[in-house]
N, C-alpha and C positions, 0 to 999 in steps of 0.2 A: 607327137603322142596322140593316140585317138581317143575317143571317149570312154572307151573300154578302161581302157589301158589307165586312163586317171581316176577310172572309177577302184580298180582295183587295188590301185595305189592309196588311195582314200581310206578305202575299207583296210589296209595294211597297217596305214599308219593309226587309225582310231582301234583297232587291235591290240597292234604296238603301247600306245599309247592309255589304254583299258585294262592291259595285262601291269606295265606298270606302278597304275596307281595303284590297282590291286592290295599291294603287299603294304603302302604306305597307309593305307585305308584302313586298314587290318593293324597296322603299329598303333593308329592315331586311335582305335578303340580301346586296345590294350592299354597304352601308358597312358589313356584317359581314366581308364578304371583303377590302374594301381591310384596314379593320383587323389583319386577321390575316395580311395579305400584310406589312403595318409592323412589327408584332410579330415576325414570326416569327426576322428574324434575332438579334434578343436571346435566343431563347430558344436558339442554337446558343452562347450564353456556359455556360450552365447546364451545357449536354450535353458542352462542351469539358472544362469541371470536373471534370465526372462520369467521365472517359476517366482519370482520375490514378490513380493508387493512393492507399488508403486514407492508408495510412501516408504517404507522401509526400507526401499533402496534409494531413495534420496537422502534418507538418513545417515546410510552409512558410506554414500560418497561423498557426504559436505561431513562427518564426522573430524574430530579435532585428528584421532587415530592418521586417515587419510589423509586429510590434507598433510601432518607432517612426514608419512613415509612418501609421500609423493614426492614432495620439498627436500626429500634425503634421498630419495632416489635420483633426482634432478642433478642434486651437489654430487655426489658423486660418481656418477657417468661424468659428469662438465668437470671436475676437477680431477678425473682419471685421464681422462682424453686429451686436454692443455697439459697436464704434465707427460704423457706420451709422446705430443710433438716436439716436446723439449728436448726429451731426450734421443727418442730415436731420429728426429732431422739433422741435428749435427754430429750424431756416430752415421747417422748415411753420407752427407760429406763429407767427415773427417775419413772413410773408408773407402769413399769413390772419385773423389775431384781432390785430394791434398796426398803429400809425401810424406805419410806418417808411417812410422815403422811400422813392420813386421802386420801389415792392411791384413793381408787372408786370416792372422791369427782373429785379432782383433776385429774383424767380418765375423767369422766364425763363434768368436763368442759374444758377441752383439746380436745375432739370431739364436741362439742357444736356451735362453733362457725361458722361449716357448716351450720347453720339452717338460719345465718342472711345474706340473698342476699347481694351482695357484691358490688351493687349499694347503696344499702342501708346504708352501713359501711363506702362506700365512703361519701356521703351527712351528716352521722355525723361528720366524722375526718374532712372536710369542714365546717363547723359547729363549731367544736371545735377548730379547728386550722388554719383555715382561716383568709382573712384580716376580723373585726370588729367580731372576733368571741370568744368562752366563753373565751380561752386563752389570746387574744388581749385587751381583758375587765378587766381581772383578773391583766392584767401585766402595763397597762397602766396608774392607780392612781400612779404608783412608779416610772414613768420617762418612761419607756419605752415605744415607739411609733409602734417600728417598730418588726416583727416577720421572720424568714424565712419564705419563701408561702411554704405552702401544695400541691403546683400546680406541675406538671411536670414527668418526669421519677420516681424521689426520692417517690413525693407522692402516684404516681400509686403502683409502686411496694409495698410499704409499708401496703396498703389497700389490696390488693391482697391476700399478702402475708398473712396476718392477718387472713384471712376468709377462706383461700385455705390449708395453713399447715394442719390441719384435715385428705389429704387425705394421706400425708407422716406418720404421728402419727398415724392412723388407719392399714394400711397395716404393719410399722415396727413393732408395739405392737403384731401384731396377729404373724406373723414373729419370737419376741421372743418370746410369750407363748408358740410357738410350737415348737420352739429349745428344743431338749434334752441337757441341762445343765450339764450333769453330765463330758462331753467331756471334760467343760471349768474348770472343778474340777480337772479332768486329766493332763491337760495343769497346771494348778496351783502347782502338786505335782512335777512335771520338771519343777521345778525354774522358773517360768515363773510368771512375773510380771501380775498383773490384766490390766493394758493396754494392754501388749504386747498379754498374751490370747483373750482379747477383738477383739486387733487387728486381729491376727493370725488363731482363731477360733469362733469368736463369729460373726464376721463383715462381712467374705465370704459367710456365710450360712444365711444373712439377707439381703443381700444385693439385691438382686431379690425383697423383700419385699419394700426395698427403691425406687430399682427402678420405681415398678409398681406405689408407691403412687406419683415417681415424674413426673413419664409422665402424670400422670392424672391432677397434679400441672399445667405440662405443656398445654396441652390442654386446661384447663378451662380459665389460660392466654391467650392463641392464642385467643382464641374464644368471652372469656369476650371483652362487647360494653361497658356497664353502668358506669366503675370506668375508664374506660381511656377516655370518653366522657367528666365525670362530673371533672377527673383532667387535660383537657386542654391540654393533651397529642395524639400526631398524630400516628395512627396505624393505621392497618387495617382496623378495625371493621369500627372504627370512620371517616375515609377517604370514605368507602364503603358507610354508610350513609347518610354524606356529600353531594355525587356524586350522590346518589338517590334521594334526596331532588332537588338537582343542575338539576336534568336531564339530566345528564352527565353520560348516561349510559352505552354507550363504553366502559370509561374509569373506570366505577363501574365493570364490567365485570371482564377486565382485573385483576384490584386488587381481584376482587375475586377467580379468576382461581387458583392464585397467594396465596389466602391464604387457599383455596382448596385442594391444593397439600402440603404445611406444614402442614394441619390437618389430610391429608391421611399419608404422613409420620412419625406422632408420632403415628399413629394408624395402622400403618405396624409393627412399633420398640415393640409397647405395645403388640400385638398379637406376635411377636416372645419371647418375656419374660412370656407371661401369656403361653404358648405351656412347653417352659422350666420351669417351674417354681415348678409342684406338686415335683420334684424330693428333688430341692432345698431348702424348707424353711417350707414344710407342713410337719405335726408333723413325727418326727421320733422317739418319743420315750416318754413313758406316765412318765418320771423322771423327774422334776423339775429340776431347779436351783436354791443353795441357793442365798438366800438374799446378793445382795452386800449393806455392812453399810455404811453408808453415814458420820457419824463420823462432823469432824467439817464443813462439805460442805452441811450439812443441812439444814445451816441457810438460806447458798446461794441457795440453791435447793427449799425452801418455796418461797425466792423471788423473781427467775424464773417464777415460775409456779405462783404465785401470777399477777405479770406485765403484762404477757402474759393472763391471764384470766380479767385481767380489760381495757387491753386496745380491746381484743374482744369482752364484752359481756358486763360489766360494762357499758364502753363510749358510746358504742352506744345506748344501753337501755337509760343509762340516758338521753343523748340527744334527744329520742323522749319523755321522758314524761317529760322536758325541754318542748321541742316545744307542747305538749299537755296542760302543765299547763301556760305556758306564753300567754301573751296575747298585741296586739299592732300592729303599721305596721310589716307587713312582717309573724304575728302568726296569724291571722284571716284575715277574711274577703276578699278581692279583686274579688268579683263574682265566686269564686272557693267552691262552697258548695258542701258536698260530698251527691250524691245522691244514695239510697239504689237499684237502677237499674245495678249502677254500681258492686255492689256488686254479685248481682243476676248475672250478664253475666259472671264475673269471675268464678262464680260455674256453671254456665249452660255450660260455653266452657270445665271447666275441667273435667264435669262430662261426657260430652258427649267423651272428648279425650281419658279419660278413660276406658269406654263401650268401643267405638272400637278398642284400644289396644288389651284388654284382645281376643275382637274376634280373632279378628288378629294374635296375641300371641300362641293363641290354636295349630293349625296345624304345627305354623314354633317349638314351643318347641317338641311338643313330636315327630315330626322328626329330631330333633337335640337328642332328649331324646333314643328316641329309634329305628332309622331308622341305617340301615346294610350296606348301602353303603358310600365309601369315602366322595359321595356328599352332605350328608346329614347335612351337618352343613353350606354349603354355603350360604342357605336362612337366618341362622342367622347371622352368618358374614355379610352379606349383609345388616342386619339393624343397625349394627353398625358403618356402614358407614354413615347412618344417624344422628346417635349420636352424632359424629364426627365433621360434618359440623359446623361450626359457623353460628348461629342462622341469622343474617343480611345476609349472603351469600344464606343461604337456603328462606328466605324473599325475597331475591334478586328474585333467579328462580324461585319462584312460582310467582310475578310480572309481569315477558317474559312470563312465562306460560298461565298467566290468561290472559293478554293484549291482545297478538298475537292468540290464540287457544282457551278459553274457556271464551270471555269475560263476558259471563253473570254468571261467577264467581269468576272475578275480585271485587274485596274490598266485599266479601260475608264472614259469619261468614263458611259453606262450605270447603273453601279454607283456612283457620286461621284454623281450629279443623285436616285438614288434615295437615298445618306443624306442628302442636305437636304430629299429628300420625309417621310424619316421625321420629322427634328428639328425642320421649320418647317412642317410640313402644321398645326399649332394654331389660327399664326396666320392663316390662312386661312378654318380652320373660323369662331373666335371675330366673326370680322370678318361674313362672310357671314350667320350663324346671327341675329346683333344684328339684322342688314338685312330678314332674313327675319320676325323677331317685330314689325319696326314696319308689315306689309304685314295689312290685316285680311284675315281669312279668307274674309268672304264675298264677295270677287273671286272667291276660286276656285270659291266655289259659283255662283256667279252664271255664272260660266263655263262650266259642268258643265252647268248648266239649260239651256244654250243650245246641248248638243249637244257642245262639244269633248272630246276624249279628254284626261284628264290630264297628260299629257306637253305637250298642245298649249297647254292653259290655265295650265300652270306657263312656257312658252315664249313666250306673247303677256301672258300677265297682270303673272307675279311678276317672270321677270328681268329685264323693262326695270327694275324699281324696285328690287332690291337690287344692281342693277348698279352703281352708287357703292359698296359695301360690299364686292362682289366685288373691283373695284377697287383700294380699299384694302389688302386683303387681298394680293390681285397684288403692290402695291407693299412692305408691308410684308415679305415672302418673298423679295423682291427684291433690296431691301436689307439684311436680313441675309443672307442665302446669301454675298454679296458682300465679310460680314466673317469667315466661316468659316475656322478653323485648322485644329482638329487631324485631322477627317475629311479636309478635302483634303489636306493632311500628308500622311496615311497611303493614300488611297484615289486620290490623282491618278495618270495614268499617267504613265511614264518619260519624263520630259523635257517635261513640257505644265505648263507653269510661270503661275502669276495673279498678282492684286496680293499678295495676302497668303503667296502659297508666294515669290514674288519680294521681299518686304519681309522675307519670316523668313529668307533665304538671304542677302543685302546685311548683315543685320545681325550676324546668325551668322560672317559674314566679316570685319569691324570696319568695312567703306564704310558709314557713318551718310547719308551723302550723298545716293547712290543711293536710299535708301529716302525720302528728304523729300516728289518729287514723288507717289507712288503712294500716301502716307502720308496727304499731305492732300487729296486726291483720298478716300481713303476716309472722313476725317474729315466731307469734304462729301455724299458721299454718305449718310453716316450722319444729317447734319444732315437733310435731308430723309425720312428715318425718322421724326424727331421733330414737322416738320412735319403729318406727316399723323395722326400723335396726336393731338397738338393740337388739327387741323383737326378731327379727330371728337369729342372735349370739348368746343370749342366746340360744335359743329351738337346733341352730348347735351344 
C-alpha cells in the first residue's frame, strides 16, 4: 500500500468515524437538556431552603416536631422493609425451589397485590378493621365492644407491608430461578444439612436479589402519602402536606429537603447493588435445582400463602364491592356523584403523560443503549432521580416554580402532565432502552452503507422493532399516571377533579360507597400494569 493510498484510507476512516459520532453528539445534547429541564424543579427545593434564615432553620430542624417525624419516618420504612423480606422470601421459595401445589396459581397471587394502590388497601383494612367497622360489627352481638385501632405505626406498616412485599417476592424468585442449583446438590453430598446449604450457598448468591426488592420496599415507604395519611400516622409525606395546606412553607421546604436526601440515599445504595449485581445472582448456569419436598410442612405452607393472599386481594376486593353493594348513610349519596368527566381527565392526563414520555424516552435510551462514552448513561441516571423523589415533595417544587416564575401555569393541567413526566419518564426509558439492546447494530450500519441519513435509518430500521418495547413503555406510564395522589393533590387545577382526587374526597367525607365504583375501576386498571410485566418476563 503506498502513501497515497494510507493517506486516503486515513482520511476515510476519520470521516467514517466524524459522521458517526455525529448523531451521538447530537442525542448526548438533547437527552442532556430534557434531563436538566426534569431536574431543574427539584433544585428550586434547595434554593427555597436556602431563602430561611440561618437561625430559623436550625430551629426548625432540631425542633421537637422534626426530630419525631424523622424517628417515624425511620420506624416505619425499617419495619415495612423487615416485614417485606418475611414475607415475600419465603413465598419466593415456597414458589420456586419446593413442591407446593398448584406454584403458578400461588406465583400469581403472590405478585398481584402490586396492582391494588396501597391507599386503597389502606381505606379497606380501615374499613374492616376500624372503629364501627365489618370486624367491630361482627364481634359486637357477643359482648365485645371494644377492638385494637388499626390507627398508628402498627397499622401503617401492616398495610404497606401487605401491598409492597411483591417487590421482595419478585426480585428473590427471578434470583432463585436463576441460581444454578446443582452447587446446592453439591453442598448436600458434604454432609451438609438443607438449612446449613441454604444458608452457606443458596442465601449469599440471592442476596443482592433481596436486597434490590428491599430497597425498592424501601423507597415506596419513604415516599408513600396515602396509607400514613389515612392511618393517622405523622411522617414526612403527611407533615409535607400538612405544611402546604397550612401555608407554612418554610417549614414544608425544610422537611422536604430533609426527605429529599433519604430518597437520594436509598437511590445511591440501589444504584451501587444494581452496578454489582449481573455477576451476583443472574443466571449462571441453565441446571435446575431439584425440588425441595415439603413433607409435613405443606399443610403449613398452603396456609401461608393462603392468609397472605386473602388478606391482600380477597379483603380489599371484598370490601369495595361491600361498599358498592350496600347501601345507607355513609354508602350513597351526600352530593358526591361521580361524574364521567372525571373519568375522561384521568385518561386525557395519562394519555398525554404518556405520548410525552415515550418522546422523551427515545434519545435518553438509545444513548444509554448505544452511545461510546462513559457519559452516556448519565441522562438516564438522571431520570431516575426523578423517580426517586416522593410525589408531595416534587408537588411541593413545581408549587415555588409555578407561583414565583411561571404563574400562568400555576394550578394548569400543563404543569400536573409535566410531574408525571418527571416521576414516570423511567419507566419508559427502562422499557424502550431493553428494546433497543436486543436490535443488532449492524442494521444500522448496513443502513448507513446504503446512503440513509441516520435519523432515516434509526426511522425505517430500529423503530419498527422496539416498537413493542416503546409500547410497553406507553402503557406502563399510563397506568400508573392513572394511580397518582399526592402531585395531583397538590398540582390539579381548581375544581378538575379524577379518579383518585374523586376517591380521596368520597372518603375524606365518610361516603365509602361513592368510592367502590372508581376504586375498582383502578384496581383493574392496575391489573393490567401487571399484565404487561409479565408479558415481558415471559417473551425475557
Amino acid at each position: 500500500m503506498g502513501t497515497k493510498d494510507r493517506y486516503e484510507r486515513l482520511r476515510e476512516q476519520a470521516t467514517t468515524s466524524e459522521r458517526d459520532s455525529s448523531p451521538h453528539t447530537l442525542l448526548a445534547v438533547v437527552s442532556l437538556a430534557i434531563s436538566l429541564l426534569l431536574l431543574a424543579p427539584l433544585v428550586w427545593i434547595f434554593l427555597r431552603a436556602g431563602e430561611i434564615e440561618f437561625a430559623r432553620a436550625v430551629e426548625l430542624l432540631t425542633s421537637d416536631t422534626t426530630v419525631s417525624v424523622t424517628l417515624n419516618t425511620l420506624a416505619l420504612v425499617t419495619g415495612v422493609t423487615v416485614a417485606s423480606i418475611l414475607i415475600g422470601v419465603p413465598l419466593a421459595i415456597l414458589t420456586a425451589q419446593t413442591d407446593l401445589p398448584f406454584k403458578r396459581f400461588w406465583t400469581i397471587t403472590s405478585a398481584l397485590p402490586l396492582v391494588v394502590p396501597s391507599y386503597i388497601g389502606a381505606f379497606a383494612f380501615v374499613s374492616a378493621f376500624g372503629p364501627r367497622g365489618v370486624l367491630a360489627d361482627l364481634l359486637s352481638p357477643l359482648g365485645i365492644e371494644q377492638i385494637p385501632t388499626i390507627y398508628g405505626l402498627h397499622g401503617a406498616i401492616l398495610v404497606l407491608t401487605l401491598f409492597t412485599y411483591p417487590y421482595v417476592f419478585l426480585t428473590t424468585r427471578a434470583s432463585l430461578l436463576s441460581f444454578d442449583g446443582t452447587v446446592v446438590e453439591a453442598a448436600r453430598t458434604l454432609n451438609h444439612t438443607r438449612w446449613e446449604a441454604f444458608r452457606r450457598v443458596t442465601l449469599p448468591q440471592i442476596a443482592p436479589g433481596i436486597a434490590a426488592g428491599a430497597l425498592l420496599v424501601a423507597l415506596y415507604a419513604l415516599s408513600d402519602f396515602g396509607t400514613p395519611a389515612i392511618m393517622q400516622y405523622d411522617v414526612f409525606t403527611r407533615m409535607i402536606y400538612n405544611e402546604f395546606g397550612a401555608r407554612r412553607l418554610d417549614y414544608a421546604s425544610v422537611l422536604s429537603m430533609l426527605l429529599l436526601v433519604m430518597a437520594l440515599g436509598i437511590l445511591a445504595v440501589e444504584s451501587r447493588l444494581s452496578a454489582g449485581r449481573d455477576g451476583a445472582y443472574v443466571s449462571s448456569g441453565s441446571r435446575r435445582p431439584g425440588l425441595i419436598r415439603l413433607g409435613y410442612w405443606k399443610a403449613p405452607a398452603l396456609l401461608f400463602c393462603g392468609a397472605i393472599a386473602s388478606l391482600c386481594l380477597v379483603l380489599p376486593i371484598g370490601i369495595l364491592l361491600q361498599w358498592l353493594l350496600r347501601s345507607g348513610t355513609g354508602y350513597s349519596g351526600g352530593g358526591f356523584a361521580f361524574e364521567a368527566s372525571y373519568a375522561w381527565n384521568s385518561v386525557g392526563l395519562a394519555a398525554a403523560a404518556a405520548a410525552i414520555c415515550v418522546v422523551a424516552a427515545l434519545p435518553i435510551a438509545y444513548l444509554a443503549a448505544r452511545g461510546t462514552s462513559g457519559i452516556s448513561s448519565l441522562p438516564e441516571r438522571a431520570t431516575y432521580v426523578g423517580y426517586a423523589v416522593p410525589g408531595v415533595v416534587l408537588g411541593l417544587a413545581l408549587v415555588y416554580l409555578g407561583l414565583r416564575y411561571v404563574p400562568f401555569l400555576y394550578q394548569s393541567v400543563i404543569l400536573l402532565v409535566f410531574a408525571y413526566v418527571i416521576r414516570f419518564l423511567p419507566q419508559a426509558v427502562g422499557t424502550t432502552e431493553s428494546s433497543i439492546l436486543q436490535v443488532d447494530p449492524q442494521y444500522i450500519e448496513a443502513a448507513r452503507s446504503l446512503g440513509y441519513h441516520p435519523l432515516s435509518a434509526f426511522r425505517k430500521v430500529v423503530l419498527p422493532l422496539v416498537a413493542p418495547g416503546i409500547a410497553a413503555g406507553a402503557a406502563l406510564v399510563f397506568l400508573t399516571t392513572m394511580k397518582e395522589l399526592p402531585a395531583t393533590l397538590m398540582l390539579r387545577p381548581t375544581g378538575f377533579e379524577t379518579f383518585v382526587t374523586y376517591i380521596w374526597l368520597v372518603q375524606g367525607a365518610g361516603y365509602y360507597g361513592q368510592a367502590a365504583v372508581p376504586a375498582l375501576v383502578l384496581v383493574g386498571l392496575s391489573g393490567l400494569s401487571m399484565l404487561v410485566i409479565l408479558r415481558r418476563e415471559d417473551t425475557s
